[in-house]
C-alpha positions as CSV (number, residue, x, y, z in Angstrom):
1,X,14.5,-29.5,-27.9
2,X,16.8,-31.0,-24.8
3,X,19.9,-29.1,-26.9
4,X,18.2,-26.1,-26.7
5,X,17.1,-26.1,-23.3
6,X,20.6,-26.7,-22.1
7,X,21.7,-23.8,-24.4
8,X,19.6,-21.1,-22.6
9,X,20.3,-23.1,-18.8
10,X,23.7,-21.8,-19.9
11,X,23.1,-18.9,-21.1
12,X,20.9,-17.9,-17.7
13,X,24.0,-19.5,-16.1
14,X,26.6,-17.1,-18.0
15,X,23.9,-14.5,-17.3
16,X,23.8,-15.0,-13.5
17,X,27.7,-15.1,-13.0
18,X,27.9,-11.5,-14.8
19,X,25.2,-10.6,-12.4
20,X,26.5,-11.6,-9.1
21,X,30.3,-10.4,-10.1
22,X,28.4,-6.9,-10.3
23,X,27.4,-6.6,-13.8
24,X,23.9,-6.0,-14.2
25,X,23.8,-4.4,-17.7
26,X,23.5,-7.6,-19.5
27,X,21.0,-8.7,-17.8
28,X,18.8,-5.8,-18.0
29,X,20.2,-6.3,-22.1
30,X,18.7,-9.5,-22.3
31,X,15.2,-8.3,-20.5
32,X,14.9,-5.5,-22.6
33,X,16.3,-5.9,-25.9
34,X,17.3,-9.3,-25.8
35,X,15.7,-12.7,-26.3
36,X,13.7,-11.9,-22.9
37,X,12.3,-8.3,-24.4
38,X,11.0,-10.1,-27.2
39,X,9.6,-12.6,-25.5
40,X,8.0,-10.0,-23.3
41,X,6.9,-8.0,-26.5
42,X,7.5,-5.0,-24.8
43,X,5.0,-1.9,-25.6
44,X,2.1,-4.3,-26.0
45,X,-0.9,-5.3,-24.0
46,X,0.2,-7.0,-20.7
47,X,4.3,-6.3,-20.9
48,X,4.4,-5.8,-17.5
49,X,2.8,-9.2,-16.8
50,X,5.1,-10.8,-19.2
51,X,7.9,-9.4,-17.8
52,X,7.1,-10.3,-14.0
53,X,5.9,-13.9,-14.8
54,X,9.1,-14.9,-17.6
55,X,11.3,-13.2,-14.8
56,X,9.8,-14.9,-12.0
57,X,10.3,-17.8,-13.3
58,X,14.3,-17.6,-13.9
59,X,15.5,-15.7,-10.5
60,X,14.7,-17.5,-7.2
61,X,12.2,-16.8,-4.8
62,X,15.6,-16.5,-2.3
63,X,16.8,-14.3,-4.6
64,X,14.3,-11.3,-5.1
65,X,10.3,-11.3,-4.2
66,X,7.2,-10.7,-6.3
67,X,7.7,-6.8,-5.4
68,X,11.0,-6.7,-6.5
69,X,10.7,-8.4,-9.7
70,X,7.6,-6.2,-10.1
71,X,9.7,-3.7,-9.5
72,X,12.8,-4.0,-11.8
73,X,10.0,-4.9,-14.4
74,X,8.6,-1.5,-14.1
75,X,12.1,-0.3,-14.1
76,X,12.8,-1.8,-17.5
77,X,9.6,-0.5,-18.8
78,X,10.6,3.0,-17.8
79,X,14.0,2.5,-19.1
80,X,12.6,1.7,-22.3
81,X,10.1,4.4,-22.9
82,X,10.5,6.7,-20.5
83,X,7.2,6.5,-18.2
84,X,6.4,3.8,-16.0
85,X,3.4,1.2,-17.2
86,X,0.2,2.4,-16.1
87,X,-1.9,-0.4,-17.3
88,X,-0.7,-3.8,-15.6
């Protein structure tokens, strides 16, 4: 189990230098389509939810607030199916 938690530290690691040298796309890869969309089961009951709470939980308080992860979660939702969530 410890291996595989320092696999994904990494990976979150690798994720967050692409992010802060200005390459967003695999992040948003990751949260939509990636280990993180399934996680989030996107298109199911409570996505958005999902989405702001598995987020929250990997980016800093610092880094973005509850509105903002709220936000690029709805963005991702739209992104994905072309209307924003009007359920969560």
């Amino acid at each position: 189990m410890t291996d595989r938690r320092e696999e994904l530290a990494q990976f979150w690691a690798d994720l967050q230098k692409d992010f802060q040298a200005g390459n967003p796309r695999r992040l948003k890869e990751y949260w939509k389509t990636g280990a993180g969309g399934r996680k989030i089961r996107w298109g199911t009951s409570g996505d958005l939810t999902r989405c702001h709470r598995l987020v929250r939980q990997e980016v800093p308080a610092t880094d973005m607030s509850d509105d903002d992860v709220w936000g690029y979660c709805q963005n991702l939702h739209q992104e994905l199916f072309g209307r924003p969530n009007p359920r969560d």
